[in-house]
C-alpha positions in Angstrom: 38.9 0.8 -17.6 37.5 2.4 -14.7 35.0 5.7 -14.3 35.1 7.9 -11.7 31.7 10.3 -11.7 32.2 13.0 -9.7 28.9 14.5 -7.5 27.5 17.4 -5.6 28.1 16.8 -2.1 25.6 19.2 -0.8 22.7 17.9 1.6 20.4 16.3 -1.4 22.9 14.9 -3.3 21.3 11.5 -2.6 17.9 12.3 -2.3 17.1 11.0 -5.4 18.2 7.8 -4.6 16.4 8.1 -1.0 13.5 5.6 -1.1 10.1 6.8 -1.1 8.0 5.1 1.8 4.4 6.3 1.9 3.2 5.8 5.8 -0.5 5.4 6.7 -2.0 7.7 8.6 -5.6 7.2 8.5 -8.0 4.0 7.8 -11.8 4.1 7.9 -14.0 1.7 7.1 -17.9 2.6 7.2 -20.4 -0.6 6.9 -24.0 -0.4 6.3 -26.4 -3.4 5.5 -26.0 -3.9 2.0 -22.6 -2.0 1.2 -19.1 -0.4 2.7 -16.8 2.1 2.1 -12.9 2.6 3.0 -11.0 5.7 2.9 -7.0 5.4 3.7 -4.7 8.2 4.0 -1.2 8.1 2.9 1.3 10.7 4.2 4.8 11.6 2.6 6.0 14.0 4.6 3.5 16.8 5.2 1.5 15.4 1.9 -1.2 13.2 2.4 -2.6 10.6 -0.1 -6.2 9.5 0.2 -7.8 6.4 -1.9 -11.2 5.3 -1.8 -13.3 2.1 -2.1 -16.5 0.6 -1.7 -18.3 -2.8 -2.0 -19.8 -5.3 -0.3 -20.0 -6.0 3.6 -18.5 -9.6 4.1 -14.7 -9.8 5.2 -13.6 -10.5 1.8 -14.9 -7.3 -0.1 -14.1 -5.3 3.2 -10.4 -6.6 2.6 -10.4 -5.8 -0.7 -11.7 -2.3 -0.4 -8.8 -1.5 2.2 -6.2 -2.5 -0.1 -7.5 -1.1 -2.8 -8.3 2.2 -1.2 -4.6 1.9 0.2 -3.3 1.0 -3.7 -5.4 3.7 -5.1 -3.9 6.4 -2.7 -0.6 5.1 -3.6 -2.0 5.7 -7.2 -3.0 9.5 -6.3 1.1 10.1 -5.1 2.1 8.3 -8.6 -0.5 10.4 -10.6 -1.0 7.3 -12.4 -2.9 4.1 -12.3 0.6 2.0 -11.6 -0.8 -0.7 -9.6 -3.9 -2.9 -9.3 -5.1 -4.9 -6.2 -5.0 -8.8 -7.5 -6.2 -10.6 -3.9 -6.5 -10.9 -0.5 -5.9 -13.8 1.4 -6.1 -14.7 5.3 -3.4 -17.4 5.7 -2.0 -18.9 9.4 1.9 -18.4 9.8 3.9 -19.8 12.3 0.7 -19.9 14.3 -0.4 -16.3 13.8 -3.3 -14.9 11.6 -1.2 -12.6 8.7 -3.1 -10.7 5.9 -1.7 -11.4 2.5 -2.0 -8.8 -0.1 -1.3 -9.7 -3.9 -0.8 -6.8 -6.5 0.0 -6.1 -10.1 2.8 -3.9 -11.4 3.8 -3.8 -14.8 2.8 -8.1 -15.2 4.2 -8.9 -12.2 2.6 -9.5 -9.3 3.8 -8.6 -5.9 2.9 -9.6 -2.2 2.8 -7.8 1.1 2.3 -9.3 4.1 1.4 -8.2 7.4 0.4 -9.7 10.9 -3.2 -9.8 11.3 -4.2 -7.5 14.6 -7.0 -8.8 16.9 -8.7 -6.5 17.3 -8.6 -5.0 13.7 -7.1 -6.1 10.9 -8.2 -3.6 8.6 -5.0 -1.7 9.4 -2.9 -4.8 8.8 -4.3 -4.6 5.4 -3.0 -1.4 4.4 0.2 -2.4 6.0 -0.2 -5.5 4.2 -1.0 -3.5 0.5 1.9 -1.2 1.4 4.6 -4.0 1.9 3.9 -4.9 -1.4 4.4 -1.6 -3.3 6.7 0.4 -1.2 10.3 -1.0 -2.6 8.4 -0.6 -6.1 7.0 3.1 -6.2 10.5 4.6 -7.0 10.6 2.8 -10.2 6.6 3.5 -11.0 7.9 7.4 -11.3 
């Protein structure tokens, strides 16, 4: 048997099939003493997405707070908590520093990965938390 479905051809007819890749297009990170804040923005299109997060001041809670001001502006788009930062891990690849970013999604956990910048790596960790969602928001909505 086969089925032949038969659709528009018009100029969206796939857009609902399009992925959906949420670009960053903002990262602050604000340290004090005693405690930190990140803000990241998200853009789709002309649409921006902005989580927030705050905690401690060592590199650990400061990667933390990225991604899960990055997951939480992800969570804004969704209008739904879909995802949840699990862990952040520094971890030496091929001989290059890459941020590792571990998240859960419906019991399963997913990881990003991105190549830690000298400079900064606070944008590799957003790039890292995005990695891990981005091929998974589509089926969040």
């Amino acid at each position: 048997v086969i089925s032949v479905a038969q659709i528009d051809a018009g100029e969206n007819a796939f857009s609902a099939a399009a992925p959906v890749r949420l670009i960053c297009s903002d990262v602050f990170l604000s340290c004090g003493k005693t405690e930190a804040s990140a803000r990241v923005t998200l853009s789709l299109g002309e649409n921006l997405f902005i989580g927030e997060a705050s905690g401690g001041t060592d590199l650990y809670s400061r990667q933390m707070m990225l991604a899960s001001a990055t997951i939480n502006a992800v969570n804004r788009y969704l209008g739904m908590e879909a995802f949840r930062v699990q862990d952040v891990r520094t971890a030496h690849v091929a001989g290059a520093p890459a941020i590792l970013v571990a998240v859960c999604f419906r019991g399963d956990i997913l990881l990003g990965a991105a190549r830690a910048e000298e400079f900064d790596s606070s944008y590799s960790v957003v790039r890292s938390a995005l990695d891990a969602v981005n091929r998974r928001v589509c089926c969040a909505i």
